[in-house]
Wavefront OBJ file of the C-alpha trace (Angstrom):
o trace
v 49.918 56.141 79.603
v 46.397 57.072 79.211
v 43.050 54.663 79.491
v 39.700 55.081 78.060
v 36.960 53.882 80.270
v 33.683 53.571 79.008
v 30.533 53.639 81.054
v 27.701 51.957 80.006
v 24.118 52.508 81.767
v 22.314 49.345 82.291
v 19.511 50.439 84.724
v 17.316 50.170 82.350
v 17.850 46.394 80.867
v 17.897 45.795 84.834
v 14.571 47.325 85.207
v 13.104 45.324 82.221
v 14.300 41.944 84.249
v 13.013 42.727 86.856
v 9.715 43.806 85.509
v 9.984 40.032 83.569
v 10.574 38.411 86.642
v 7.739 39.691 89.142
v 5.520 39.443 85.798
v 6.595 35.361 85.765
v 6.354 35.614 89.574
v 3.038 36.783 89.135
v 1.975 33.532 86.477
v -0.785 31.376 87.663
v 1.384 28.494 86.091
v 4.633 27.304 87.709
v 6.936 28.846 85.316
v 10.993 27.487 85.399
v 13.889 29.017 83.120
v 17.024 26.616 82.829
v 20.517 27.505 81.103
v 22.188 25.216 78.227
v 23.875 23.127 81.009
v 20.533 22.193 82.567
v 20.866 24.267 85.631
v 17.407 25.918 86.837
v 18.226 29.604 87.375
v 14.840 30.993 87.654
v 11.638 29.309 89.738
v 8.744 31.934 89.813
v 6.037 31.418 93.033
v 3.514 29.156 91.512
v 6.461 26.668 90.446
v 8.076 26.633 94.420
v 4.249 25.647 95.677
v 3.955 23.268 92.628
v 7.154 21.195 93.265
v 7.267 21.828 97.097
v 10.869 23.746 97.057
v 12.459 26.587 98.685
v 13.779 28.985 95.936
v 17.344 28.655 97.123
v 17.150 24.701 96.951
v 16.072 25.062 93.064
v 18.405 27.556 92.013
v 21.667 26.340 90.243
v 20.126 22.713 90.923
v 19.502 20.469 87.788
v 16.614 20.298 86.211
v 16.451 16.524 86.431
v 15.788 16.667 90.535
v 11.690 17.559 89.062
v 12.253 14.837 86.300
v 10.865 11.305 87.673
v 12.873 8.268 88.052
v 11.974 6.298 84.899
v 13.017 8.990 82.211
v 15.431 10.761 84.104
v 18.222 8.818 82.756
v 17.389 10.300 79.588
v 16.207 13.708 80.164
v 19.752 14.863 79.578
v 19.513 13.689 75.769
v 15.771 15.239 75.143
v 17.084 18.438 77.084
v 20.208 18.773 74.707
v 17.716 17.587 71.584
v 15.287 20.674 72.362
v 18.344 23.027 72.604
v 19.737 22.271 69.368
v 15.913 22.300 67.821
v 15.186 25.689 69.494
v 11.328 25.929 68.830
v 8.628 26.433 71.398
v 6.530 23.241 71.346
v 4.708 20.868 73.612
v 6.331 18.235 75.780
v 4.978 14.585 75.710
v 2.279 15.594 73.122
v 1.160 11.996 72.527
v 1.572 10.555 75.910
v 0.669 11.513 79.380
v 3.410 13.595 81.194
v 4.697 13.632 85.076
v 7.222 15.565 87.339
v 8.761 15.172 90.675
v 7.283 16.584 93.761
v 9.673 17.206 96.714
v 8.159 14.331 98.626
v 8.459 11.791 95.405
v 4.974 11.910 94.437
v 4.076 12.158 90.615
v 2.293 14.970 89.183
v 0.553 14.770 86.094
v 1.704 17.835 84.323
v 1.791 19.651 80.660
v 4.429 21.281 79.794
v 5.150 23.683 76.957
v 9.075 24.554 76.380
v 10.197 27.973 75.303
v 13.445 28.728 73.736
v 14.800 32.168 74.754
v 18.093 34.239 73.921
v 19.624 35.856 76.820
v 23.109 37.743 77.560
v 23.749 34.484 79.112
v 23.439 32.402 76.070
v 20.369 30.415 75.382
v 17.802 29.358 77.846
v 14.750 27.528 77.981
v 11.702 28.418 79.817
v 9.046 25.405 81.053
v 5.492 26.621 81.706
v 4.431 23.318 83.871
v 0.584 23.135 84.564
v -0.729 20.924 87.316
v -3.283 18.551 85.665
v -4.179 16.848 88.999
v -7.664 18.280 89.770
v -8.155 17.414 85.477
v -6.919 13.947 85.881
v -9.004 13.400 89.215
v -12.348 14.515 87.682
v -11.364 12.077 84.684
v -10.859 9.098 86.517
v -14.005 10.537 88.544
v -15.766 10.645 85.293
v -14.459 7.093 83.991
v -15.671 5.428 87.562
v -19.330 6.971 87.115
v -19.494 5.636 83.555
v -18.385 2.211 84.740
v -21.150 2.639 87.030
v -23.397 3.633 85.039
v -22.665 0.118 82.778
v -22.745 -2.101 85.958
v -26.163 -0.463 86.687
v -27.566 -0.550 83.243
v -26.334 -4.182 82.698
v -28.053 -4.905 86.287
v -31.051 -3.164 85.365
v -31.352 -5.848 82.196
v -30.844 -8.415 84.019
v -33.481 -7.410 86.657
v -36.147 -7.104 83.978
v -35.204 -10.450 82.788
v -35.915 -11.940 85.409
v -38.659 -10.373 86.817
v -40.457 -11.438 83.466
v -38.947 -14.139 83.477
v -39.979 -15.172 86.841
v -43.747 -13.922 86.063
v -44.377 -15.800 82.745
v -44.285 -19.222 83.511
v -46.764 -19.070 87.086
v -48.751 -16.833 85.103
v -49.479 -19.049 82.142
v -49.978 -21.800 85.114
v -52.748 -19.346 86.493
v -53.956 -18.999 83.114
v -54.615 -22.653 82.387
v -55.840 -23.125 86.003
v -58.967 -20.513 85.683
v -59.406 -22.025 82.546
v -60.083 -25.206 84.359
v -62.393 -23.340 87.004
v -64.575 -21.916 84.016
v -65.113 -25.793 82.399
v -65.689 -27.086 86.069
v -68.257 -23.886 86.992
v -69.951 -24.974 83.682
v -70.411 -28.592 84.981
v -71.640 -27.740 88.313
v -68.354 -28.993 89.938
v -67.885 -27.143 92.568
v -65.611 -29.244 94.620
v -63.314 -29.136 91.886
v -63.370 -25.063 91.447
v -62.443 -24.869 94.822
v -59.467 -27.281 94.620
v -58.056 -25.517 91.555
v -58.620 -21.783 93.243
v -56.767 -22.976 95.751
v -53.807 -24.150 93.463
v -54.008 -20.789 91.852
v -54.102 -18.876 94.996
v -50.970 -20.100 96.188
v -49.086 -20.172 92.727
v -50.177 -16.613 92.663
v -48.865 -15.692 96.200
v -45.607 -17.634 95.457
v -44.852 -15.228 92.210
v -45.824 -12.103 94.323
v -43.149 -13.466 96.661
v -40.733 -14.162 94.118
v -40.782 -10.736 92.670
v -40.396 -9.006 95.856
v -37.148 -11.237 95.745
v -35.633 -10.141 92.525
v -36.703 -6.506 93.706
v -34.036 -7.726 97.031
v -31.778 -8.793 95.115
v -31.876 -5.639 93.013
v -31.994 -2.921 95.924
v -28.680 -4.573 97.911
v -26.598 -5.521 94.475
v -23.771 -6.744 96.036
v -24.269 -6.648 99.788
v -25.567 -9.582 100.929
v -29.057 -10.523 102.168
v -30.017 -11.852 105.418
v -29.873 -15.815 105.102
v -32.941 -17.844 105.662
v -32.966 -21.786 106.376
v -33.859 -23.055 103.052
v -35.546 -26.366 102.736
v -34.419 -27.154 99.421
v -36.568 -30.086 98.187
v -39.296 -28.315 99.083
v -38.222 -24.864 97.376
v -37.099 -27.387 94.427
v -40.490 -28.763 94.109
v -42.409 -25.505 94.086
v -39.652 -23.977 91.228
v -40.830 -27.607 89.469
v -45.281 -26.814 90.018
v -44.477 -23.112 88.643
v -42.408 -24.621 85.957
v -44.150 -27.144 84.419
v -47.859 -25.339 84.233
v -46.121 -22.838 81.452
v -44.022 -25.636 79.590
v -45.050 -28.539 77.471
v -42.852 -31.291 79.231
v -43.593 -34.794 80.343
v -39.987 -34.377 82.234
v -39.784 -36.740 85.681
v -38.315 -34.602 88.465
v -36.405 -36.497 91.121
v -34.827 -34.586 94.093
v -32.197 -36.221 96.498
v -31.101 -34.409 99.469
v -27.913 -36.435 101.056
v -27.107 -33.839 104.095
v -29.311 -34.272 107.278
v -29.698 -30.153 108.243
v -31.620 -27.397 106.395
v -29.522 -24.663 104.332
v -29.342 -21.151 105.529
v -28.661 -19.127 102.564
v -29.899 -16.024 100.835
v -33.585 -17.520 100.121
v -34.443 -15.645 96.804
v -31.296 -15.286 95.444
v -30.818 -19.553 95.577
v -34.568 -19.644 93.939
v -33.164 -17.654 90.574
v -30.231 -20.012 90.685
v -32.230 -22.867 90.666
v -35.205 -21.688 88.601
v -33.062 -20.876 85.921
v -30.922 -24.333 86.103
v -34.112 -26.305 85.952
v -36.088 -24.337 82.886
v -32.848 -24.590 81.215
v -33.098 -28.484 81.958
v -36.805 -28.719 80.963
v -36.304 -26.340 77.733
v -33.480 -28.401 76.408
v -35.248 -32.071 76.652
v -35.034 -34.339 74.375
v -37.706 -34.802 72.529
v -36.452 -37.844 70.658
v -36.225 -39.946 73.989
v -38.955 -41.667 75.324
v -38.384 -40.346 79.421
v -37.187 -37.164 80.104
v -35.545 -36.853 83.406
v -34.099 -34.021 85.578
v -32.495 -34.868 88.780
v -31.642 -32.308 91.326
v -28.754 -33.546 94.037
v -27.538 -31.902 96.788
v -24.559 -32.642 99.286
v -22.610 -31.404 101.895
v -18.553 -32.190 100.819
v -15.139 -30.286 102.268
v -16.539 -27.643 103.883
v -19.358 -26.382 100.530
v -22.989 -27.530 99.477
v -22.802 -29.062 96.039
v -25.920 -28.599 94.131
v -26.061 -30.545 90.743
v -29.375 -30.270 88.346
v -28.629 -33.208 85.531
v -30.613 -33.940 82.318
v -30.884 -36.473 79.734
v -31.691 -34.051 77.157
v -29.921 -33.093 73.852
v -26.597 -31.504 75.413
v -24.468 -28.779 74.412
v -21.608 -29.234 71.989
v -18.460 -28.699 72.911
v -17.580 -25.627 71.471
v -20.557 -23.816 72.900
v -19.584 -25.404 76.478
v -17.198 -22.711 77.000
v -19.145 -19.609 76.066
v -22.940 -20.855 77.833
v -22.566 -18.402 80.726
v -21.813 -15.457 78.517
v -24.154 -12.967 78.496
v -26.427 -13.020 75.407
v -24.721 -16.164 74.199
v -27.658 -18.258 72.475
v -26.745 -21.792 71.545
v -29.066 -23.055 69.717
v -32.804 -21.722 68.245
v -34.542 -23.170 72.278
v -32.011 -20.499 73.663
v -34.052 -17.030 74.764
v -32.242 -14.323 75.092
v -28.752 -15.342 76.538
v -29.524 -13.927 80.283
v -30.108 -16.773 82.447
v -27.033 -18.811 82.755
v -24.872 -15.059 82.832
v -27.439 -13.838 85.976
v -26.909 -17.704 87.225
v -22.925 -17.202 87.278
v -23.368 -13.998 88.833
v -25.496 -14.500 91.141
v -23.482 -17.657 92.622
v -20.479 -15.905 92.630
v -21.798 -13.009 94.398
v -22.491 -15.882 97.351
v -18.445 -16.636 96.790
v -19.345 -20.051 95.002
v -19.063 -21.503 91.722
v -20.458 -23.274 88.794
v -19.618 -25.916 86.259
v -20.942 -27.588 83.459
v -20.454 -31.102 81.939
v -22.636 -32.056 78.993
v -22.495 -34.860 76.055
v -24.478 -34.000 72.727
v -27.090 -36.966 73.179
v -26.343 -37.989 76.443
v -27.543 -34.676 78.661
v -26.215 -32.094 80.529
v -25.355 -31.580 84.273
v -24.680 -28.108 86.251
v -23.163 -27.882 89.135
v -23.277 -25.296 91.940
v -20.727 -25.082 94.508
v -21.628 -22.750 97.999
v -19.091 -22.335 100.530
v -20.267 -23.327 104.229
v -19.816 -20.003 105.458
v -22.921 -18.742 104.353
v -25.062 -21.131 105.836
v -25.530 -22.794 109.375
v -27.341 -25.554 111.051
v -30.681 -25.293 112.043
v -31.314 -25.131 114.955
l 1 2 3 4 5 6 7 8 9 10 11 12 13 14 15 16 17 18 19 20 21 22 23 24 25 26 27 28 29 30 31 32 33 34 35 36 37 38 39 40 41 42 43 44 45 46 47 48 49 50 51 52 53 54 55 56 57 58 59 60 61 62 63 64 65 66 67 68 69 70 71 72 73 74 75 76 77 78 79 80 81 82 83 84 85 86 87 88 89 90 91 92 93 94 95 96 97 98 99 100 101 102 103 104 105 106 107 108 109 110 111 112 113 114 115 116 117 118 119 120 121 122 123 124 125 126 127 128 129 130 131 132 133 134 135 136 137 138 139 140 141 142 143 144 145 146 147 148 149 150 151 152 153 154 155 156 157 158 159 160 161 162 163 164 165 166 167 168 169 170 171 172 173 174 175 176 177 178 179 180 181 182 183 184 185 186 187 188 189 190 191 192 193 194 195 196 197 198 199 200 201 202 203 204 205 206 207 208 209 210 211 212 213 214 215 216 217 218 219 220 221 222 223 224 225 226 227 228 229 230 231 232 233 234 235 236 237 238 239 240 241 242 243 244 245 246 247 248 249 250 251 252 253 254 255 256 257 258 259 260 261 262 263 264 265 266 267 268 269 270 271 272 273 274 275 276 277 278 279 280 281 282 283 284 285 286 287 288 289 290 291 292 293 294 295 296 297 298 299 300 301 302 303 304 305 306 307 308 309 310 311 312 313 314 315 316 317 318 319 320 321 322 323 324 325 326 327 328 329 330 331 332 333 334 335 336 337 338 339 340 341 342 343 344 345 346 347 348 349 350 351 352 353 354 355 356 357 358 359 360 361 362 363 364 365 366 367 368 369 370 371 372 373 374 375 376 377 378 379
């Protein structure tokens, strides 16, 4: 009997692998070849600090141990799918795409699947790159642009209300010199001083009212130092400011039922209530003989309720529900939708609250609820 053995020289194909492999071992990208029973039997470097792993733990392992939880269940199917397609394409083109760290973190990855023929049969190789440092700079990005709107938004609403803390005491001022020039003209000089006087301390009132809003701007939403607020008294000086700037024969009638002085952020409280009571005074009705606006205040379970009530035309009941939105305008005596939105804000920034109840007709009442925590007795 005789046999024929043939010798075949394979040092070169075994050359060319291993050339492939320290080339993949050299990839910047975590690079992982799996067989057509979705067993991993090739990790290069980049993959093993990627995913965590020794080599030797990776090799012959699944390929589902780097799949996470939620879709691993049906890897198996999209592996077999990909085998039978046999295509190089994207993974999870249209949605966003993680694997499995040793520790059972997520990764955000991208993955792009390459079909390749081997003496072994068909294999697949994943190129998986780590999107983490991408994703982080997005959501980075994303939190600077929300920023950015909170900010800008802010930044309205400050120059609302510094102008609209400015225009009414300055038309007061206005009228007031006015008044000085007629009583100059008739020698009354008794009267000039009185009405200097007036304007002096209108005018050092609105200095100290912008310097407020410019507070309330600089801390956003840290709070301020609290003050003891005597609130008929900062009620009635909102009321002088007011009414010099507004043609209203409204009747203003404060009622504080609690025996101890407030201490609360000082100019924050004044836009709350300056805003509550020009709303009030801009929304009269002009149809009714007496205008009134009451302003309440009482201590109840722990909060200071603050109610400013009308007898003006009301808000219908459909607009009821959208009056603290910002820029909603209800009617043609809105301005420019700001005030009630930096109201709401603004109270619950002191962790309070604010309702309204209002009958077309009848009038309107807003109430302001501030927890007692922010204030104490006086002393």
């Amino acid at each position: 009997p005789c046999a024929l053995v043939v010798a075949l020289d394979i040092s070169q194909r075994k050359l060319h692998e291993e050339h492939m492999n320290l080339a993949m071992d050299a990839a910047a990208s975590a690079m992982i070849m799996v067989n057509s029973k979705g067993r991993i039997v090739f990790v290069n470097k980049a993959a093993l600090s990627l995913f965590g792993y020794e080599e030797a733990e990776l090799l012959g392992s699944p390929i589902e141990c780097l799949v996470p939880d939620e879709i691993k269940h049906a890897h198996p199917g999209y592996r077999g799918g990909f085998m039978s397609a046999s295509k190089t394409r994207p993974m999870a083109k249209e949605r966003a795409l993680y694997a499995l760290h040793r520790s059972g973190r997520s990764i955000p990855v991208e993955i792009a699947l390459t079909p390749v023929d081997t003496h072994d049969g068909k294999m697949v190789v994943s190129t998986v790159i780590d999107l983490s440092e991408r994703v982080e700079a997005e959501n980075a990005m994303a939190e600077k642009h929300q920023e950015l709107a909170v900010l800008n938004e802010e930044l309205m609403q400050f120059a609302y209300s510094a102008s609209h803390d400015l225009k009414a005491p300055l038309s007061t001022i206005t009228g007031l010199l006015e008044l000085c020039l007629e009583d100059l003209e008739d020698g009354d000089l008794d009267s000039v001083r009185e009405v200097l006087d007036r304007t002096l301390r209108i005018g050092m009132r609105s200095a100290d009212k912008v310097e407020g809003v410019l507070e309330i701007a600089r801390v956003a939403h840290r709070p301020i130092a609290a003050e003891e607020i005597h609130l008929a008294s900062m009620v009635n000086d909102i009321w002088v400011d007011l009414t010099g700037s507004l043609d209203t024969t409204a009747i203003l009638d404060v009622s504080v039922d609690h025996e101890h002085s407030a201490f609360l952020e000082r100019n924050t409280l004044h836009v709350i209530l300056e805003n509550l009571l020009s709303n009030a005074v801009r929304y009269a009705d002009r149809d009714k003989t007496k205008n009134t606006i009451e302003v309440r205040s009482r201590t109840e379970e722990g909060a200071i309720i603050i109610d400013v009530k009308d007898n003006g035309i009301g808000i219908p009941d459909e607009s009821q529900a959208r009056v603290f939105d910002l820029f909603s305008r209800i009617d043609e005596r809105s301005n420019n939708g700001l005030g009630l939105a930096l109201v709401k804000k603004h109270v619950e920034r002191l962790q309070g609250s604010i309702c309204v109840n209002s009958t077309v007709g009848t009038g309107t009442q807003f109430s302001v609820c501030l927890p007692l925590q922010n204030m104490r007795k006086a002393s």
